[in-house]
N, C-alpha and C positions, 0 to 999 in steps of 0.2 A: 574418399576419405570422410569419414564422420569424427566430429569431437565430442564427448561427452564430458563436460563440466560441472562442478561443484563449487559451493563460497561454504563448504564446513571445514574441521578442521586440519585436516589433509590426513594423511600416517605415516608413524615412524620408521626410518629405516629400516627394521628388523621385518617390520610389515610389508614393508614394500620391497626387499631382496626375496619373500618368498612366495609372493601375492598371487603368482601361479601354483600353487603348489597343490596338489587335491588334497584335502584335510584341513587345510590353513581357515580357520575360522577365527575370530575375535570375541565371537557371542559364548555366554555362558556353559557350562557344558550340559549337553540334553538342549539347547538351542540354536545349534547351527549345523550342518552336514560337512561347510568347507568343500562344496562341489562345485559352485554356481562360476569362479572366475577361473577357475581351471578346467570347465566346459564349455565357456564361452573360449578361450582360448586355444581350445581345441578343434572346435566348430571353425573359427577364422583363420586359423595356421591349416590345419589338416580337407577342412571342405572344400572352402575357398581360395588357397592357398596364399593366404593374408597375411597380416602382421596386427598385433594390440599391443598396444605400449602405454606405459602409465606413467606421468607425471607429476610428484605430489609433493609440496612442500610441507612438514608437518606445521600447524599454527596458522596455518594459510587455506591453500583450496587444494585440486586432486583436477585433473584432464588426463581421462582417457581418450587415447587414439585408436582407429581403428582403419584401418588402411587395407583395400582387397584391390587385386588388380582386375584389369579388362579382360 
């Protein structure tokens, strides 16, 4: 299991129901692809047959989990 932590300001719900999603970017348009957390999630679900979960209270911080088995 690895944790990946943050102290910024977490994301809101909307963000974080679709946060897998290929396209799903926040950055301006012509500054994001929206590829990078829906191919990490694909890599640890589909390679290594893992799990990544995201924890994020908006106003607060954001812990990613990433969880691979033996």
């Amino acid at each position: 299991m690895v944790q990946i932590a943050d102290n910024g300001m977490g994301m809101p719900e909307e963000v974080k129901a679709r946060l897998f999603e290929q396209g799903l970017t926040t950055k301006g348009v012509g500054k994001g692809t929206g590829l990078g957390m829906a191919i990490a999630n694909q890599i640890v679900t589909e390679k290594h047959c893992g799990k990544i979960t995201c924890n994020s209270i908006f106003g607060e911080s954001t812990i990613f989990t990433i969880v691979i088995p033996r």
